[in-house]
Backbone as a printed PyTorch tensor [residue, N CA C, xyz], in Angstrom:
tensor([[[-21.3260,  17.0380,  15.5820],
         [-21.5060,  18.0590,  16.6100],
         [-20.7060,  17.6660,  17.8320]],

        [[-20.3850,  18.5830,  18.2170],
         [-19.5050,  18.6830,  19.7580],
         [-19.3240,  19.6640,  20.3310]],

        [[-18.3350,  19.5990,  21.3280],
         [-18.2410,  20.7210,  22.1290],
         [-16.7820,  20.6940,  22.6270]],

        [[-15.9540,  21.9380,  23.1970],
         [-14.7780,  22.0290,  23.5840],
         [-14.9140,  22.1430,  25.4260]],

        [[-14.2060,  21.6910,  26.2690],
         [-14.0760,  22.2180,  27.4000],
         [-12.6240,  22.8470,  27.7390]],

        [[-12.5350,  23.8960,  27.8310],
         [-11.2210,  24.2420,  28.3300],
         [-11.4180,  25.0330,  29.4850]],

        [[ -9.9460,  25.1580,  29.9150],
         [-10.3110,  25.5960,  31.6780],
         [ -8.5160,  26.5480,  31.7500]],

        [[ -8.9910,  27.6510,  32.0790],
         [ -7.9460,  28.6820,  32.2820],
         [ -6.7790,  27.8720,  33.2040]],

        [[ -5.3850,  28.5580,  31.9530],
         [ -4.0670,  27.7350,  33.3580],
         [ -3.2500,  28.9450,  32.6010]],

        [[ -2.2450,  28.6340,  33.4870],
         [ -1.0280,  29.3340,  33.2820],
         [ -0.3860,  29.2520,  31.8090]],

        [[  0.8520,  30.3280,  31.4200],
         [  1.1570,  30.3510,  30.1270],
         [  2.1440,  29.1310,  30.0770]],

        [[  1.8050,  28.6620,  28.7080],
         [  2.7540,  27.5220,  28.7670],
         [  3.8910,  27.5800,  28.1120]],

        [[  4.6520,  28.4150,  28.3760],
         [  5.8440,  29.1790,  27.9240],
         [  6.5930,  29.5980,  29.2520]],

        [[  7.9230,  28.9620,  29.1780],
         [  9.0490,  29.1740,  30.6270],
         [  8.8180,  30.5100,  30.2520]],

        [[  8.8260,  31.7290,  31.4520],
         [  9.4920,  32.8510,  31.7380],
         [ 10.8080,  32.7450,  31.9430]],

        [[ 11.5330,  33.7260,  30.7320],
         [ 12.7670,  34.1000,  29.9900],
         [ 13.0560,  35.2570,  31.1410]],

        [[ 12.3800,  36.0740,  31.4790],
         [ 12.7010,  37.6870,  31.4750],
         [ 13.5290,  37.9120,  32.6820]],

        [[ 14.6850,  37.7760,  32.5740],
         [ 15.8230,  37.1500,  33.4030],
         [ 16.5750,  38.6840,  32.8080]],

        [[ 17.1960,  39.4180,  33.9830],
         [ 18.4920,  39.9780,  34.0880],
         [ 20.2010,  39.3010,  33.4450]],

        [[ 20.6620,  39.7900,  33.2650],
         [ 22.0610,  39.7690,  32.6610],
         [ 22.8190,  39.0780,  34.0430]],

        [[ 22.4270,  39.7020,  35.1300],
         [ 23.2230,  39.1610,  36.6220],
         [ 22.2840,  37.7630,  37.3520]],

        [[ 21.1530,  37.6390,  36.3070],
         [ 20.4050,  36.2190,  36.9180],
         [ 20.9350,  35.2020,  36.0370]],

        [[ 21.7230,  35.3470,  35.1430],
         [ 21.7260,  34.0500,  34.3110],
         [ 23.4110,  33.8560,  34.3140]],

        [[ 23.7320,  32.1110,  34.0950],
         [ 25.0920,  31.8530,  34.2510],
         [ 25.2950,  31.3160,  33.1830]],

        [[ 26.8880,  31.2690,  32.5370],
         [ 26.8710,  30.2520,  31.1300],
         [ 26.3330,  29.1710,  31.4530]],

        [[ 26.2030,  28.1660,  32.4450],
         [ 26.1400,  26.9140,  32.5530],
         [ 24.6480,  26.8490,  32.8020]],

        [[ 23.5530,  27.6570,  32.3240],
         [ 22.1150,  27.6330,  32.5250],
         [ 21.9190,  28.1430,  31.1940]],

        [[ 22.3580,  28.4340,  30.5520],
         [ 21.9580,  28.4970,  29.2990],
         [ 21.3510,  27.4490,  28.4580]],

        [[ 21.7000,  25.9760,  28.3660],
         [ 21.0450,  25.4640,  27.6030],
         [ 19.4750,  25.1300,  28.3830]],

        [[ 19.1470,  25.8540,  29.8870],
         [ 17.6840,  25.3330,  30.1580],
         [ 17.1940,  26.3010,  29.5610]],

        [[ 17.3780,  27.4350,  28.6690],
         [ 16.6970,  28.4000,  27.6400],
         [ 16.6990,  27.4960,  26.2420]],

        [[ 16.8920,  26.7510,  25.6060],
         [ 16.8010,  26.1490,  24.5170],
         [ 15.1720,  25.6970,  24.1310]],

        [[ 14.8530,  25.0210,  25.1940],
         [ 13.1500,  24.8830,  25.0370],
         [ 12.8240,  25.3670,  25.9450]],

        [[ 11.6840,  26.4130,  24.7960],
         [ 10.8680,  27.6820,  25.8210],
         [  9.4480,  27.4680,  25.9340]],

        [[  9.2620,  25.9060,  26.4330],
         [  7.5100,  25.8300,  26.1870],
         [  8.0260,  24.8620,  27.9310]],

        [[  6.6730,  24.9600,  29.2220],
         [  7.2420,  24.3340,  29.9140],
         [  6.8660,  22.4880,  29.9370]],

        [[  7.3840,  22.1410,  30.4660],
         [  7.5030,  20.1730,  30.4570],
         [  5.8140,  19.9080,  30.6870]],

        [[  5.2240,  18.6710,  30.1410],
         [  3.8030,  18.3230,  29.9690],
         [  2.6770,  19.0260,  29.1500]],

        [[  3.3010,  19.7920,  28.4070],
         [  2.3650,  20.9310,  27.6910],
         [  2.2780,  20.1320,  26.4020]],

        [[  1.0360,  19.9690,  25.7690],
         [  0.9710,  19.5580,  24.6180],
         [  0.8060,  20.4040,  23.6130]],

        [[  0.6580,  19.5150,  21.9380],
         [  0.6660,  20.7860,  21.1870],
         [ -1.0360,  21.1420,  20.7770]],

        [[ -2.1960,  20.8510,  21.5110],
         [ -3.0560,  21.4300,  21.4260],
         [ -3.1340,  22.5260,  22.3380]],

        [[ -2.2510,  22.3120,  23.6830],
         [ -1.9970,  23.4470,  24.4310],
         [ -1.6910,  24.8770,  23.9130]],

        [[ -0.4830,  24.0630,  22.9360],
         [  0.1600,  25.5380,  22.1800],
         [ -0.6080,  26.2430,  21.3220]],

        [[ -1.3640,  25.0480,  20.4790],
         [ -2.1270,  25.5100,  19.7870],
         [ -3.3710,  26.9290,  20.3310]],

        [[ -3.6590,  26.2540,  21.2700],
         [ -5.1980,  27.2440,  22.0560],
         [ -4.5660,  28.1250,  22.6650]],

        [[ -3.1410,  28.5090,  22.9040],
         [ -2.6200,  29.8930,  23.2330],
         [ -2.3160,  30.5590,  22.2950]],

        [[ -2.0980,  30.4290,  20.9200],
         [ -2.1520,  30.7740,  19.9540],
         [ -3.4610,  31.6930,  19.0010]],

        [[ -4.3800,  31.0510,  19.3160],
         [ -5.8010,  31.2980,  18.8550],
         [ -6.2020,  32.6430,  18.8030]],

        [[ -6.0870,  32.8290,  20.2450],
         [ -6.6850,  34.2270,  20.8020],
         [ -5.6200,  35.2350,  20.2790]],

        [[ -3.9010,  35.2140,  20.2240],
         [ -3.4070,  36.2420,  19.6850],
         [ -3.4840,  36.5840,  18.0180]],

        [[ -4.0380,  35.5250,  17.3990],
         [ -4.2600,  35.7340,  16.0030],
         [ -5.8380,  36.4830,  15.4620]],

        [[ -6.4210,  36.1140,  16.9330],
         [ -7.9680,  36.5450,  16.7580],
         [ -8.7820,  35.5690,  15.9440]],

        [[ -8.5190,  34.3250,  16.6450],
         [ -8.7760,  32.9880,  15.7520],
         [ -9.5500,  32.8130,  17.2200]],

        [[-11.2650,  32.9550,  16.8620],
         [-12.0510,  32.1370,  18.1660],
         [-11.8510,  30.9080,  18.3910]],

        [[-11.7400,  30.6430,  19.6510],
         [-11.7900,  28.6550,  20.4900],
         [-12.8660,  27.9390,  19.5880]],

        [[-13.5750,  28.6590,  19.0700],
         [-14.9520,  27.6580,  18.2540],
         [-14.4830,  27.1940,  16.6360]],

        [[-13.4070,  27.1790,  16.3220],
         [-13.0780,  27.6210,  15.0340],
         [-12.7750,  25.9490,  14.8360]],

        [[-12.5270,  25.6000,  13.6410],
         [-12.6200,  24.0380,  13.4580],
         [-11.5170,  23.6120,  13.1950]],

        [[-10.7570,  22.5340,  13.8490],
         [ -9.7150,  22.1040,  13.9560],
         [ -9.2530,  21.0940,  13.1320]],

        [[ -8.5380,  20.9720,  11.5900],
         [ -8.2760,  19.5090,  10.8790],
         [ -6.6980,  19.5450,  11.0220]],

        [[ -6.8470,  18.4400,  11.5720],
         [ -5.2650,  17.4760,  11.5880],
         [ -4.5720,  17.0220,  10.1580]],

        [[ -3.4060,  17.6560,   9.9120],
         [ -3.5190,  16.9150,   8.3170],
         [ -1.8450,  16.5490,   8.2140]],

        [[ -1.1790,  15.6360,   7.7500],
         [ -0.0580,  14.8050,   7.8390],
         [  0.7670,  15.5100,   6.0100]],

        [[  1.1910,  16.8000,   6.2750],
         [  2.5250,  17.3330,   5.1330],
         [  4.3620,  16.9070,   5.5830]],

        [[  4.0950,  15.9400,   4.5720],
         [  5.8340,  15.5970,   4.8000],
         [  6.2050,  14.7500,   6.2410]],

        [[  5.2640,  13.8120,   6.6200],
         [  5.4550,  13.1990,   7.6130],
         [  5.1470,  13.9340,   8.8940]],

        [[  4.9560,  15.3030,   9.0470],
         [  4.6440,  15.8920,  10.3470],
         [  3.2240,  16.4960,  10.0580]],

        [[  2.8240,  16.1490,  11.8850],
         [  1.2890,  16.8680,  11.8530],
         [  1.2880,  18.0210,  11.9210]],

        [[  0.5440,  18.5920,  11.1830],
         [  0.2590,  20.3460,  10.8880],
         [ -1.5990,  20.4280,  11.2870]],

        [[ -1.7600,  21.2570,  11.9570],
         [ -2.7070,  21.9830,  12.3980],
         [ -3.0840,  22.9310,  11.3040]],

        [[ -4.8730,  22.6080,  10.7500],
         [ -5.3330,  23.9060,  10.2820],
         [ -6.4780,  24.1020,  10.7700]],

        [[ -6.3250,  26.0570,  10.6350],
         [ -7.5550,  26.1710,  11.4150],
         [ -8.7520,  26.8230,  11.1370]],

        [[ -9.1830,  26.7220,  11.1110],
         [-10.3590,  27.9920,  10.6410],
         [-10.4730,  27.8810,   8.8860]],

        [[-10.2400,  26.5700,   8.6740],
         [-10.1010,  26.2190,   6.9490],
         [ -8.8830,  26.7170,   6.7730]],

        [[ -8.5010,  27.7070,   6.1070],
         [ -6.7290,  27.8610,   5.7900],
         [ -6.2720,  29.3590,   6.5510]],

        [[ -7.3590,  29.8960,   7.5200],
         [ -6.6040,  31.0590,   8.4970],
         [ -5.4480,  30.4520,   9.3120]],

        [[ -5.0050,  29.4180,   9.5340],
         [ -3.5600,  28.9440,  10.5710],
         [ -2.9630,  27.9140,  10.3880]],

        [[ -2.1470,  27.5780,   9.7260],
         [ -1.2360,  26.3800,   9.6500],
         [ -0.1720,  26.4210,  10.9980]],

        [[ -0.5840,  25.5270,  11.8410],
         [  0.4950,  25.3010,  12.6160],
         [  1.0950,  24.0390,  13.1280]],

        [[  2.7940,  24.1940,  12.9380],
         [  3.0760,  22.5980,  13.7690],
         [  4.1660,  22.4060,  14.4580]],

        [[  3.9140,  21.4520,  15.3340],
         [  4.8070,  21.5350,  17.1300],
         [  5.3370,  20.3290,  16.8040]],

        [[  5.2600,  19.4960,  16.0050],
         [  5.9690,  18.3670,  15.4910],
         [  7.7280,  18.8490,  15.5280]],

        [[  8.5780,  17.6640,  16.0180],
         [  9.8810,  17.8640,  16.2930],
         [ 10.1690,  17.2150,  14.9880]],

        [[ 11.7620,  17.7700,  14.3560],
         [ 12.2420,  17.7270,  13.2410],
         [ 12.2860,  18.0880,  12.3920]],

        [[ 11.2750,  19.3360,  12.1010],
         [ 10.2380,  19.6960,  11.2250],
         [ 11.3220,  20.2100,  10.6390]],

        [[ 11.1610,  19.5580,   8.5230],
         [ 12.3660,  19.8440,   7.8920],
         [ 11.7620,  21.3020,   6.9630]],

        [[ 12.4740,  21.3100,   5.6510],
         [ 12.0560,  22.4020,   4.7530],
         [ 10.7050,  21.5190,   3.7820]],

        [[ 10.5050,  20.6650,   4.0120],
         [ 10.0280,  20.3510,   3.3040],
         [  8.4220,  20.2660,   3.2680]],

        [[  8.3120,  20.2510,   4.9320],
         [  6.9790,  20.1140,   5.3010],
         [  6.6000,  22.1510,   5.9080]],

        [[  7.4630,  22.6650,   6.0000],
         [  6.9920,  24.0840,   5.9030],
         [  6.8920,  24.7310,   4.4680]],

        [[  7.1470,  24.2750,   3.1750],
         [  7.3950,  24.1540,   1.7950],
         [  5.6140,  24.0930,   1.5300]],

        [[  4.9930,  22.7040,   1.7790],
         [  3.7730,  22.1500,   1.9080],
         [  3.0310,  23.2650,   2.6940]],

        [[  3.2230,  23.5090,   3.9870],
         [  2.6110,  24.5240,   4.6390],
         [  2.0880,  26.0460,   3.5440]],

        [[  3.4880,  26.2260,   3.4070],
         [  3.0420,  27.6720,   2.4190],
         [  2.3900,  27.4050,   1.0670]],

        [[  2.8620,  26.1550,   0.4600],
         [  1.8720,  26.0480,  -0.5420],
         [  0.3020,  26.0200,  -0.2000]],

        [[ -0.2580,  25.8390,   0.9800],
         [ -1.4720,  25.6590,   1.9020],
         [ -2.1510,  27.4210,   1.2970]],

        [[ -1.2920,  27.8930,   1.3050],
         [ -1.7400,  29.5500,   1.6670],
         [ -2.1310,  30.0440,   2.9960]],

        [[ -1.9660,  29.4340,   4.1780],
         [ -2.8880,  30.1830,   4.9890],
         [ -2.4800,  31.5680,   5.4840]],

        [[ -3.5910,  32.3970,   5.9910],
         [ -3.1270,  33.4680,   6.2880],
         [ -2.0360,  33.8140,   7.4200]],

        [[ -2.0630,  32.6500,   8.6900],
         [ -0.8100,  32.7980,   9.4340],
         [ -0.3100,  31.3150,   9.3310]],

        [[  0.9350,  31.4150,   9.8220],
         [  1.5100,  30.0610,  10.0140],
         [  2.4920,  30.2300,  11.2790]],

        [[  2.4820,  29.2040,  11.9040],
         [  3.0080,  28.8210,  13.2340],
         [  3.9700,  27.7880,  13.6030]],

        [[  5.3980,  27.9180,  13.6910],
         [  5.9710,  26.9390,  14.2680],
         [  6.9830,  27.1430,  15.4410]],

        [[  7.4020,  25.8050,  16.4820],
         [  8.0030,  26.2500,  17.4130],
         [  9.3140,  26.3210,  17.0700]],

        [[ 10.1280,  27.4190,  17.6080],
         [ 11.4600,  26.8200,  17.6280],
         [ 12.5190,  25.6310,  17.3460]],

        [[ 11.5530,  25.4430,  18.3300],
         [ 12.4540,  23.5970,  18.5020],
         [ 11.9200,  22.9440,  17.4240]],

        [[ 11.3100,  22.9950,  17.2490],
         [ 10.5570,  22.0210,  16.0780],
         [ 11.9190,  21.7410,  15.4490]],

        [[ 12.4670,  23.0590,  14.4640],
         [ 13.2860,  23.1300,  13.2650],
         [ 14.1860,  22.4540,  13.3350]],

        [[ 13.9680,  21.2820,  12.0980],
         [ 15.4400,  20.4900,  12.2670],
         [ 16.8250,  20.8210,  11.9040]],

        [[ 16.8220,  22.0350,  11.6800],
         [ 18.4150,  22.7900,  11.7170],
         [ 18.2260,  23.9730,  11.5280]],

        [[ 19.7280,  24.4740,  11.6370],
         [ 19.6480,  25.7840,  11.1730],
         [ 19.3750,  26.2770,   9.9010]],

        [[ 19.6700,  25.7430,   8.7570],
         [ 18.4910,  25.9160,   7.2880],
         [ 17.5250,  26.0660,   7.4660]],

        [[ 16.9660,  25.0420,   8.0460],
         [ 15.0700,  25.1550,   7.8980],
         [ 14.9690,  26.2980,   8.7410]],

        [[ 15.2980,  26.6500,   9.9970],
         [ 15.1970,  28.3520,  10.6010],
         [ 15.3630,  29.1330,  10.1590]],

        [[ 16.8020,  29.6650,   8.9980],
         [ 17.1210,  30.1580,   7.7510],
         [ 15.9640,  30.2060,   6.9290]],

        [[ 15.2550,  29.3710,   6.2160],
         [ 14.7370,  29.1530,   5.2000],
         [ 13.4980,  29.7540,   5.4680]],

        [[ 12.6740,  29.5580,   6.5530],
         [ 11.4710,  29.6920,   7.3850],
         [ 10.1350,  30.7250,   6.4740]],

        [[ 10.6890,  31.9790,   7.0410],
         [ 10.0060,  33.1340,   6.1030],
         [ 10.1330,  33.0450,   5.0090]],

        [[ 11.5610,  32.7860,   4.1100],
         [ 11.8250,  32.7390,   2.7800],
         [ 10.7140,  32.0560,   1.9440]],

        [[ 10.4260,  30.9330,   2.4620],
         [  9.6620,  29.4470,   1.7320],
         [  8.5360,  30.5740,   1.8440]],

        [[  7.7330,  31.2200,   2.7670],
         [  6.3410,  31.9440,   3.1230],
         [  6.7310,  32.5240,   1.5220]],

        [[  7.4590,  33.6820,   1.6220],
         [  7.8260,  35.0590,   0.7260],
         [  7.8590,  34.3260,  -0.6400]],

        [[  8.3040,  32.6310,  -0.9250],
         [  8.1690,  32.6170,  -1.7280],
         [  6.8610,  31.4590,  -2.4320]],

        [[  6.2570,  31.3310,  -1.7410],
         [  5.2910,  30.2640,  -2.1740],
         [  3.4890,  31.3500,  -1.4980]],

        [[  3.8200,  31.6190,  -0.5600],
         [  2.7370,  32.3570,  -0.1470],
         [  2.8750,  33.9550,   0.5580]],

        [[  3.1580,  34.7820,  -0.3000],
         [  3.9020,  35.9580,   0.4500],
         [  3.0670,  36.9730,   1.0790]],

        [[  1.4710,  36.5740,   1.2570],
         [  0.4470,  37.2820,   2.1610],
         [  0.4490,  36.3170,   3.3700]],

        [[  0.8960,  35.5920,   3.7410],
         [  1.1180,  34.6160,   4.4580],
         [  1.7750,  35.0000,   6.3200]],

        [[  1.6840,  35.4460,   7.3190],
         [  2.4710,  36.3760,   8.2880],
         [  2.7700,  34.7450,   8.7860]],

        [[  4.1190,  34.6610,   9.0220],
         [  4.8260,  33.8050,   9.4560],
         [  5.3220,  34.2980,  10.4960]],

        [[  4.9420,  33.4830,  11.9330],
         [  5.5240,  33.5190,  13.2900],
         [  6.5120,  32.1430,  13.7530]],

        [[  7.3390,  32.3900,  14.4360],
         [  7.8440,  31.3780,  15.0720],
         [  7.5400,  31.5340,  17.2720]],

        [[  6.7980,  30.2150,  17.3380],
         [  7.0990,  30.4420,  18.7640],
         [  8.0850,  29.6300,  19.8640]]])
């Protein structure tokens, strides 16, 4: 038995929503990571929750596919993981999971394949599966 405390903050996601005449080539790569500095990935996680309609009370297991930590939640309603590098192999594992959503960041992806590959691996290992990237 336990309990959660959380306490309302700001989104932990840089605001993008920038004009064509606010942005310069040479600021472009501070758009590459769109989560802001000190945010962890239980942070990401609990902003996540509420848009899936996954309650804060829902039970949280930590579980280690392919060397990166993956988040499940609610038993197999959310596979998600903020782990950097994250190859094809451990989103492979994910969809074999079945869960009904799955979650990863951007940055995570260790290339452009595994971003490529992303939905595909869902469509083909778990294809009721709604795959988001944040």
């Amino acid at each position: 038995m336990g309990f959660r405390v959380l306490r309302i903050d700001s989104s932990n996601f840089k605001d993008f929503y920038l004009t064509p005449g606010e942005t310069a080539q040479e600021s472009l790569f501070d758009f590459a990571d769109n989560v802001k500095e000190g945010r962890s990935d239980l942070d990401l996680l609990f902003e996540v929750l509420p848009k899936l309609g996954i309650p804060y009370s829902a039970k949280i297991e930590e579980r280690m596919l392919a060397g990166r930590k993956v988040f499940f939640v609610d038993g197999d309603k959310l596979a998600a993981c903020f782990d950097a590098n994250v190859g094809s192999d451990t989103i492979e594992e994910m969809a074999k999971a079945k869960p009904w959503y799955a979650v990863i960041r951007d940055s995570s992806m260790a290339d452009d394949a595994t971003h490529a590959n992303y939905e595909e691996l869902f469509r083909t290992y778990s294809p009721d599966t709604v795959p988001q990237v944040i």
